[in-house]
C-alpha positions as CSV (number, residue, x, y, z in Angstrom):
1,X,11.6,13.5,10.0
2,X,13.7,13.7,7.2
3,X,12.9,12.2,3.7
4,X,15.4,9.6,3.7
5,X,14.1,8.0,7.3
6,X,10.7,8.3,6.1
7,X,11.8,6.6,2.8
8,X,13.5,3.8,5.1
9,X,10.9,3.0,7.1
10,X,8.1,2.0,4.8
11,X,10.2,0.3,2.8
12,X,11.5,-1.9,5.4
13,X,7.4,-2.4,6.7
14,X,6.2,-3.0,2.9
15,X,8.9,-5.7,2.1
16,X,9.0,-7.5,5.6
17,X,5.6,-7.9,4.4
18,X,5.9,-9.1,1.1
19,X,9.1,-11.0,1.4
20,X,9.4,-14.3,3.5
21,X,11.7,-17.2,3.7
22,X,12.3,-19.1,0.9
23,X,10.4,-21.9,2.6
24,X,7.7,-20.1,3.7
25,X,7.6,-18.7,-0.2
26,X,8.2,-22.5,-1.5
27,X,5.1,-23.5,0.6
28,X,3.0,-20.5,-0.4
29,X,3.6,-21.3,-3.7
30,X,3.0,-24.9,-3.0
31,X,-0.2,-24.4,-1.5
32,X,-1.5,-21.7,-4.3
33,X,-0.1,-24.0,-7.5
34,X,-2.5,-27.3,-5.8
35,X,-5.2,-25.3,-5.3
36,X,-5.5,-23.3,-8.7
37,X,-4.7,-26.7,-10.8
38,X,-6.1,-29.8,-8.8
39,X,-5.6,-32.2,-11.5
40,X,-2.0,-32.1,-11.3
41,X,0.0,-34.1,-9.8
42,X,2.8,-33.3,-7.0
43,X,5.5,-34.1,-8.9
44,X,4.4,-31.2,-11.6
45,X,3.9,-29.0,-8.3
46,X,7.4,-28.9,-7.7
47,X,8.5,-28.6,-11.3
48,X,6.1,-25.6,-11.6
49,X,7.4,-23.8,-8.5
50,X,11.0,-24.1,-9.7
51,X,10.1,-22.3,-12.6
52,X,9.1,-19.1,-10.6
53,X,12.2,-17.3,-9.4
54,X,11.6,-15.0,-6.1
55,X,10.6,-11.7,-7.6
56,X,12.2,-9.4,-5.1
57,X,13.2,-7.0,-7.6
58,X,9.4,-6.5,-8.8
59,X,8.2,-6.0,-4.6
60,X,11.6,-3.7,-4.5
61,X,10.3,-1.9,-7.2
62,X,6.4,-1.4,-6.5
63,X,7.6,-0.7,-2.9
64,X,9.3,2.8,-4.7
65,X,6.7,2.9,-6.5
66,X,4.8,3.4,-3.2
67,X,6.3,5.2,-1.5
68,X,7.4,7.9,-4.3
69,X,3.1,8.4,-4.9
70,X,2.6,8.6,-1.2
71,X,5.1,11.2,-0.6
72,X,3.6,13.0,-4.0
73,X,0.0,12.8,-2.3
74,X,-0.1,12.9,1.2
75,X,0.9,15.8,3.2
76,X,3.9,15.3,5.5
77,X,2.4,15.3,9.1
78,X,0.5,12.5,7.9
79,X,3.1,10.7,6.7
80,X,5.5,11.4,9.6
81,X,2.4,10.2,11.8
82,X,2.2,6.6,9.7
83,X,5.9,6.6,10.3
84,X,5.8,6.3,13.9
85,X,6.2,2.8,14.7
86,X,3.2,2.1,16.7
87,X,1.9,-1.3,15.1
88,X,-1.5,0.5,14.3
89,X,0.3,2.8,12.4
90,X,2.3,0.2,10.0
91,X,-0.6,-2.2,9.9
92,X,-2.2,1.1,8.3
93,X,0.8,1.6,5.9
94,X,0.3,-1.9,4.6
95,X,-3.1,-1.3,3.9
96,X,-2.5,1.5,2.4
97,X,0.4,-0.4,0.3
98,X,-2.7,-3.1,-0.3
99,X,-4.5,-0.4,-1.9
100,X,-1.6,1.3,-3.8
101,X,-1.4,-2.4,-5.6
102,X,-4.9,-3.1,-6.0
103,X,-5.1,0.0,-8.4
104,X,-6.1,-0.2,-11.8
105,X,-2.5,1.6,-12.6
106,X,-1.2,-1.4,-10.5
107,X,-2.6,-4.1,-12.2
108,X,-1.2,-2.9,-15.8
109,X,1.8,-2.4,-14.3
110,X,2.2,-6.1,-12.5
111,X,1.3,-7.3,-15.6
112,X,4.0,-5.8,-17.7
113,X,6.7,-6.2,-14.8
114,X,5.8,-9.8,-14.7
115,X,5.8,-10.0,-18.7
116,X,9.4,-8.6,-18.7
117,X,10.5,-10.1,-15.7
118,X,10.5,-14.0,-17.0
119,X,10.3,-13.6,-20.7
120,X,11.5,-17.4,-21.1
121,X,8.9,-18.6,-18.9
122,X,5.1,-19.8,-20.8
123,X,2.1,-17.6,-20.7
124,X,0.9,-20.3,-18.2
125,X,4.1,-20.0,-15.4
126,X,3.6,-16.5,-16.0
127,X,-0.2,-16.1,-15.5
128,X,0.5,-18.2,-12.4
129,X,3.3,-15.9,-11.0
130,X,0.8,-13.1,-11.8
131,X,-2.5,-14.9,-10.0
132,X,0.5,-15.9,-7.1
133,X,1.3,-12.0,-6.2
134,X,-2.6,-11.3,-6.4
135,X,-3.4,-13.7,-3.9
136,X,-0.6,-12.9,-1.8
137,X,-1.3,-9.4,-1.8
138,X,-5.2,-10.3,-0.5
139,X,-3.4,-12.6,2.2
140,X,-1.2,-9.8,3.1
141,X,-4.4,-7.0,3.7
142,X,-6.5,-9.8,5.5
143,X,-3.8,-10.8,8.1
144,X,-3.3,-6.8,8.4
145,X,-7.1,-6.6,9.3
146,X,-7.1,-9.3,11.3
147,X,-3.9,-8.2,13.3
148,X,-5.7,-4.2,13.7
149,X,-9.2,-5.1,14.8
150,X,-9.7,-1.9,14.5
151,X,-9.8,-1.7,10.9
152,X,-12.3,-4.0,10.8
């Protein structure tokens, strides 16, 4: 399997993953801001989730980020085996993703992506936007083990 396929693939399974309607997203968002700050009212929900643009250009760019380190670490059969499009397999890739993220390299770096990425937004719509793609993330890796029992 050449690189560029390989490249293809998990890119397309990492951001089907991470990227949603803008409903879906709205709601999520929704959902997260009311649970994390009760005392506000819905009113201030929707103000708050207006301020928080969709980041697909951050999830475009950890995906590459991704994928470059897997390619750099893992050998090739491997990788070409993930590739294969049996649902175990991706579910495994996502994990893997989940993992990738989770890294204390990770976490500086969602940090200062989301610093740069809304500079004109408050410390507290961008600690929320942080908190947001945390959470998402864990939701992300626990559907994944709940889809592969056999991860569990």
């Amino acid at each position: 399997m050449k690189e560029a396929k390989i490249r293809t693939y998990i890119h397309k399974i990492i951001m089907n993953k991470c990227l949603g309607d803008e409903d879906a997203r709205q709601d999520a968002l929704g959902e997260f801001i009311a649970l994390t700050m009760p005392n506000i009212d819905e009113g201030t929900v929707k103000n708050i989730k207006s301020m928080i643009p969709p980041i697909a250009d951050l999830y475009e760019k950890w995906a590459t980020m991704f994928i470059d380190r897997l390619l750099e670490t893992v050998p090739r059969n491997q990788i070409e085996e993930l590739c294969s499009g049996t649902a175990e397999n991706d579910s495994a890739l996502v994990l893997i993703y989940i993992m990738f993220m989770e890294s204390e390299r990770m976490e500086k770096q969602v940090e200062e992506d989301i610093s740069s990425f809304a500079p004109t937004q408050n410390d507290e719509a961008g600690n929320l936007a942080s908190s947001f793609i945390r959470s998402k993330l864990s939701l992300i890796a626990e559907e994944q083990k709940n889809t592969d029992t056999r991860i569990q």
